[in-house]
NUKEMI-138183 format. One record per residue: residue number from 1; residue in three letters; x, z, y of N, C-alpha, C, O in turn. Coordinates in nm, 2 decimals. Layout:
<rs>
    k    r     npx     npz     npy    capx    capz    capy     cpx     cpz     cpy     opx     opz     opy
  NUM  Ala       X       Z       Y       X       Z       Y       X       Z       Y       X       Z       Y
...
</rs>
This chain:
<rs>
    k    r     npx     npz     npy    capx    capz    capy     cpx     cpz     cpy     opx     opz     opy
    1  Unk   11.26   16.80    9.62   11.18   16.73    9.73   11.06   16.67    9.67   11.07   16.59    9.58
    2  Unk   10.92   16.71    9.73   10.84   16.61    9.71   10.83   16.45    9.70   10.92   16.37    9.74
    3  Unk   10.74   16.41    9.66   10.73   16.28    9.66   10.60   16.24    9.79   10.50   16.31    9.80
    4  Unk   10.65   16.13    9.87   10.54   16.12    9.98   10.43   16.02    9.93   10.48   15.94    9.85
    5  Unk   10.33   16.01    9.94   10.22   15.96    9.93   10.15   15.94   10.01   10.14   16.03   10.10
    6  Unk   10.06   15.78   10.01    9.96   15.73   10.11    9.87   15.62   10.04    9.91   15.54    9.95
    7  Unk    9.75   15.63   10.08    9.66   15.54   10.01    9.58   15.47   10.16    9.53   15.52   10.26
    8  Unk    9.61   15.35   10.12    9.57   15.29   10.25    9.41   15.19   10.19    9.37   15.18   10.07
    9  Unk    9.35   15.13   10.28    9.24   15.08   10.23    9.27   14.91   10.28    9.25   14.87   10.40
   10  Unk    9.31   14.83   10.19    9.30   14.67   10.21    9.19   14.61   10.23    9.19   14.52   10.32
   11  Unk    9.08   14.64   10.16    8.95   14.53   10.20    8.84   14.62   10.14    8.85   14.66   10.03
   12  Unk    8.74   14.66   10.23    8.64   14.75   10.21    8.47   14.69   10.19    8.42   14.66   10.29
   13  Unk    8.41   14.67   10.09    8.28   14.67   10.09    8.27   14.51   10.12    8.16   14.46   10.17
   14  Unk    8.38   14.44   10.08    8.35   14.25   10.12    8.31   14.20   10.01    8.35   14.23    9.90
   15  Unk    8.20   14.08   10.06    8.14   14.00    9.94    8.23   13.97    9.86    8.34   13.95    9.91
   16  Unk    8.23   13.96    9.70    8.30   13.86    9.62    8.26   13.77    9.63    8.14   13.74    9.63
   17  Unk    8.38   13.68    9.65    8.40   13.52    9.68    8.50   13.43    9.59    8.59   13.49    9.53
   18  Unk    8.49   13.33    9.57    8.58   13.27    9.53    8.75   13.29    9.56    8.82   13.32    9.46
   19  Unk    8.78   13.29    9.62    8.89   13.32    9.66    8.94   13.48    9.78    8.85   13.52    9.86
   20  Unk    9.01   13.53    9.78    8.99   13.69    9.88    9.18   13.64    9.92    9.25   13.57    9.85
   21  Unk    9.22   13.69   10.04    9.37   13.68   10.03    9.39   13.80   10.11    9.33   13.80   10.22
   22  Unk    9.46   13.89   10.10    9.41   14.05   10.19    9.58   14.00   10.30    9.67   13.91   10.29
   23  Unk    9.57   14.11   10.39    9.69   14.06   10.52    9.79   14.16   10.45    9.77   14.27   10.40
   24  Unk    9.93   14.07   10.47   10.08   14.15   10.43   10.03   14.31   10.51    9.96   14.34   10.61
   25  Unk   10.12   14.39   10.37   10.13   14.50   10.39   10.26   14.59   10.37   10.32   14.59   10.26
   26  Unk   10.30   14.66   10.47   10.45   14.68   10.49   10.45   14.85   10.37   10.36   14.93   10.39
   27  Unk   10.56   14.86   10.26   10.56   14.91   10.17   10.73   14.93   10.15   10.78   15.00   10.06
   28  Unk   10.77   14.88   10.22   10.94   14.91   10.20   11.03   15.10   10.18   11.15   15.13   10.17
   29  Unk   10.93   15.16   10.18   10.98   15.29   10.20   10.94   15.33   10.05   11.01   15.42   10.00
   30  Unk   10.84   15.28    9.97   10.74   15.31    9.85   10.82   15.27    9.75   10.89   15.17    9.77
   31  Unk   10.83   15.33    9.59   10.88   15.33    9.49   10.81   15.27    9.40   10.85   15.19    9.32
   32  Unk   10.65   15.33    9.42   10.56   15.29    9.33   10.45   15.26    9.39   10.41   15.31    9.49
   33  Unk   10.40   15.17    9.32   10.25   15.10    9.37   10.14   15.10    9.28   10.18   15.06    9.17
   34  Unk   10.00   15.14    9.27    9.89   15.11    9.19    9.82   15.04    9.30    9.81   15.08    9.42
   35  Unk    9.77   14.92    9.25    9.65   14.87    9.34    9.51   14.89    9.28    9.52   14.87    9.16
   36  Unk    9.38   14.93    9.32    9.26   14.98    9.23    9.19   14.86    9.30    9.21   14.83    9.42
   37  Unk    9.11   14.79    9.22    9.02   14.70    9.29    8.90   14.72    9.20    8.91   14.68    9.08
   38  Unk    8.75   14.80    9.25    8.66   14.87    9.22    8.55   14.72    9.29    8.57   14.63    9.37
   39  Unk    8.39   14.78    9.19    8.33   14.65    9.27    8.20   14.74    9.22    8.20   14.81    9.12
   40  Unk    8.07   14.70    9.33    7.97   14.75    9.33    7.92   14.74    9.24    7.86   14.83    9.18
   41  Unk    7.94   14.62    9.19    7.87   14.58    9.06    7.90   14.50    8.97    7.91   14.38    9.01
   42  Unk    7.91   14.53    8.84    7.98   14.41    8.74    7.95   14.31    8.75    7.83   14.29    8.73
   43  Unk    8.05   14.20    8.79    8.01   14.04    8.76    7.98   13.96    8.59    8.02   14.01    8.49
   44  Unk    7.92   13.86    8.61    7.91   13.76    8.49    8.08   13.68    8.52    8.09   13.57    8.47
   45  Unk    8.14   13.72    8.56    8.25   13.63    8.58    8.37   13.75    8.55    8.37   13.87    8.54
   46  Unk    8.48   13.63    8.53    8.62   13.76    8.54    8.67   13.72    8.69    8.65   13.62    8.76
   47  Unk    8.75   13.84    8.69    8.84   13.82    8.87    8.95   13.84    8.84    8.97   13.94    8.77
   48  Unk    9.07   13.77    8.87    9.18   13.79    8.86    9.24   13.86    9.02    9.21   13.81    9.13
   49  Unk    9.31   13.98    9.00    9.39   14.02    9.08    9.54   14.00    9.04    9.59   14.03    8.93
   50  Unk    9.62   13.91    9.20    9.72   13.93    9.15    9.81   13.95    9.30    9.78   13.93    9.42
   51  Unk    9.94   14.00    9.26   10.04   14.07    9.36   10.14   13.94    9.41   10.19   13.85    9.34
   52  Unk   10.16   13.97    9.56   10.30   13.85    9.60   10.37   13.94    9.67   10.31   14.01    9.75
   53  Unk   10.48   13.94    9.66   10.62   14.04    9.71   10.68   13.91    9.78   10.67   13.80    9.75
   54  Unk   10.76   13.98    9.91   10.83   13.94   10.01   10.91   14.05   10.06   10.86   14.16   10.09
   55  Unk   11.06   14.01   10.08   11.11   14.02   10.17   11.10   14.07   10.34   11.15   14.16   10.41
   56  Unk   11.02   13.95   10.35   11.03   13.98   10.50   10.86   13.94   10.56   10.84   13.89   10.68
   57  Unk   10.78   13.96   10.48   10.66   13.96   10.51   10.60   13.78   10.51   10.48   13.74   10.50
   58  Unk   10.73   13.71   10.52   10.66   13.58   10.58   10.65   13.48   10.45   10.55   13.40   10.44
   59  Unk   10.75   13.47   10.36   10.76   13.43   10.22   10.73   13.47   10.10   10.77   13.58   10.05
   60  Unk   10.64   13.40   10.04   10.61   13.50    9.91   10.61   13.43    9.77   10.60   13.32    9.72
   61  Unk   10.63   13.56    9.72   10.66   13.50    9.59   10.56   13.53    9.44   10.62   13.64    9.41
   62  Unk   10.50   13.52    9.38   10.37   13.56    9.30   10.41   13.65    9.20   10.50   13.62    9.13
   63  Unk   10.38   13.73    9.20   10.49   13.91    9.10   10.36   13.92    8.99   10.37   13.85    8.88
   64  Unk   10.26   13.98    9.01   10.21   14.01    8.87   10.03   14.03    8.89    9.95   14.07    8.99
   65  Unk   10.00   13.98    8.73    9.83   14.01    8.75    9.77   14.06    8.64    9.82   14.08    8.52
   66  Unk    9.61   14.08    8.71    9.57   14.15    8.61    9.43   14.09    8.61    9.40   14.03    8.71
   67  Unk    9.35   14.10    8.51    9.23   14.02    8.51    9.13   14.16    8.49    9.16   14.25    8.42
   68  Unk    9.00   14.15    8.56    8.88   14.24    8.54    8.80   14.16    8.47    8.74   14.07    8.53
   69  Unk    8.78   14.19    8.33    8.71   14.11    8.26    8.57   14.13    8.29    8.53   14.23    8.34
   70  Unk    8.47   14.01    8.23    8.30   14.04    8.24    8.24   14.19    8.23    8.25   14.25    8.12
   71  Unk    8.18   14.24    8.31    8.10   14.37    8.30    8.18   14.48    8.35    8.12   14.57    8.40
   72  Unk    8.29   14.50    8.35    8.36   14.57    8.43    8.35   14.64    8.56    8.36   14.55    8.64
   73  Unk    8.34   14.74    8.63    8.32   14.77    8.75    8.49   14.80    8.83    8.51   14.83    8.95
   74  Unk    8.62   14.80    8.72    8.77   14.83    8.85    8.84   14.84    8.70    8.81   14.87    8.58
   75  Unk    8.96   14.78    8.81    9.09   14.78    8.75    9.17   14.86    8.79    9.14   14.95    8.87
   76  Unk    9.33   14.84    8.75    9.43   14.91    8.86    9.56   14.81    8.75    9.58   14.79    8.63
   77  Unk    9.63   14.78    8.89    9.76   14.71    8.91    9.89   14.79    8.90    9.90   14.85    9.01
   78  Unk    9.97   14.81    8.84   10.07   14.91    8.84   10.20   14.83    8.89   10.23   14.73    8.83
   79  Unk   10.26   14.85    8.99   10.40   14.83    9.02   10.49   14.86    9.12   10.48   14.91    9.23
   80  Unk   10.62   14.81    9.02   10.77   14.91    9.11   10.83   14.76    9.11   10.80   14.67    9.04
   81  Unk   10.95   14.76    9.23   11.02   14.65    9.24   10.97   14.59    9.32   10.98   14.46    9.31
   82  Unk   10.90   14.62    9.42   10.84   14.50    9.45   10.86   14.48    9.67   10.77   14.47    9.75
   83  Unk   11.00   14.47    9.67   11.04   14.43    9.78   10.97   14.55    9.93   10.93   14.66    9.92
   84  Unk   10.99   14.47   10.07   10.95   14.51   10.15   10.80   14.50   10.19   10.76   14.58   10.27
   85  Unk   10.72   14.38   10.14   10.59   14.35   10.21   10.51   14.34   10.07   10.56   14.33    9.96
   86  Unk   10.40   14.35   10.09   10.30   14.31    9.96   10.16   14.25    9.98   10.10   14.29   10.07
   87  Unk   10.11   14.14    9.89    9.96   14.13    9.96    9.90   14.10    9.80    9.98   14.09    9.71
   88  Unk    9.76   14.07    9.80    9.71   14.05    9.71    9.60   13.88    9.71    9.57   13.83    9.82
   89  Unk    9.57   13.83    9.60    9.44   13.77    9.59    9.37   13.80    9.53    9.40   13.86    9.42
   90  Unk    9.25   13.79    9.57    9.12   13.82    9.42    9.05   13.69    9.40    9.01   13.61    9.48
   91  Unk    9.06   13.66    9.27    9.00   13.50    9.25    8.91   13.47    9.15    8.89   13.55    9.06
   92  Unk    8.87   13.40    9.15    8.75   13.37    8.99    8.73   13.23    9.00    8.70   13.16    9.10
   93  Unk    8.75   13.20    8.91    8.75   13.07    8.88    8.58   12.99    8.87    8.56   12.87    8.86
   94  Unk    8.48   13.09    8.89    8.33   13.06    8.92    8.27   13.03    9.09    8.32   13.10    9.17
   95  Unk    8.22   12.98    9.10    8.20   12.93    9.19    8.05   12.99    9.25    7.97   13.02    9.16
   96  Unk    8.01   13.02    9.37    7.84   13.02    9.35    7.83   13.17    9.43    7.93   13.22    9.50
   97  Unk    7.72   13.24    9.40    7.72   13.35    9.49    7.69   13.44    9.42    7.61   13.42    9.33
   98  Unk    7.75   13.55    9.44    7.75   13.71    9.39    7.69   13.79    9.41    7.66   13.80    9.53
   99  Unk    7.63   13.91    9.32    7.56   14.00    9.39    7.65   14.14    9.40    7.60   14.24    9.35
  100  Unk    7.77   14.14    9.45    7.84   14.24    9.42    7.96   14.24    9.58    8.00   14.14    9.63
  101  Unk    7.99   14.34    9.61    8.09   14.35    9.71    8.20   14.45    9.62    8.16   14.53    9.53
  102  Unk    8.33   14.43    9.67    8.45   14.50    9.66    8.53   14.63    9.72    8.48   14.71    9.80
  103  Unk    8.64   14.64    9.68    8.72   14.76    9.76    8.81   14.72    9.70    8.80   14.67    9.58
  104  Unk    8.93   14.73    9.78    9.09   14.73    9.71    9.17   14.83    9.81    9.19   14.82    9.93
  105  Unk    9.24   14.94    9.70    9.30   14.98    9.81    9.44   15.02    9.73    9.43   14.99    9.61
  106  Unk    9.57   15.07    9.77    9.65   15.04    9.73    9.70   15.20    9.76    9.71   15.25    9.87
  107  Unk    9.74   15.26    9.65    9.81   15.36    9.64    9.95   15.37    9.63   10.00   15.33    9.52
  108  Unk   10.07   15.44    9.75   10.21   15.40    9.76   10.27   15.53    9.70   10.19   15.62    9.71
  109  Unk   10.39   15.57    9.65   10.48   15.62    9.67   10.61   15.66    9.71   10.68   15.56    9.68
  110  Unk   10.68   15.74    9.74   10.86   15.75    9.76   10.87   15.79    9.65   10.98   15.81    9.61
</rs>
């Protein structure tokens, strides 16, 4: 039997900001997760991406991160285990304004 596959798009082409919180995403059928968070253009700052798993979409709980260090243009988030719902933040601990917009999109499988 194949494996099913879907790549969905969470947040397309939005300023980097201090803080990003993308909306629960239903994943309960999926085995495996890569999240890619790509950006137009390398910041002076790092961004931390990190994953929150739930149950039931409404509770969450903070699972795992990854940091895009200075000059960087994407990462990718690898994970299994991780319940029925999923969402992300993107954060930076700098403050101020950016010359760079994002993408995060999240690649699922069975």
């Amino acid at each position: 039997m194949l494996p099913e596959s879907h790549t969905a798009i969470l947040e397309r082409r939005i300023p980097v900001a201090d803080r990003i919180e993308t909306e629960p995403y239903e994943v309960s059928w999926a085995r495996e997760l890569i999240a890619f968070l790509y950006l137009t253009v390398p910041l002076k700052a790092e961004l931390a991406l990190k994953s929150y798993i739930s149950a039931d979409g409404m509770r969450w709980i903070e699972d795992r991160n990854i940091t895009l260090k200075i000059g960087e243009k994407g990462t990718a988030l690898k994970l299994q285990h991780f319940g029925g719902w999923i969402k992300f933040t993107i954060s930076t601990d700098r403050s101020g304004t950016f010359n760079s917009e994002m993408d995060l999109y999240v690649h699922v499988k069975s």
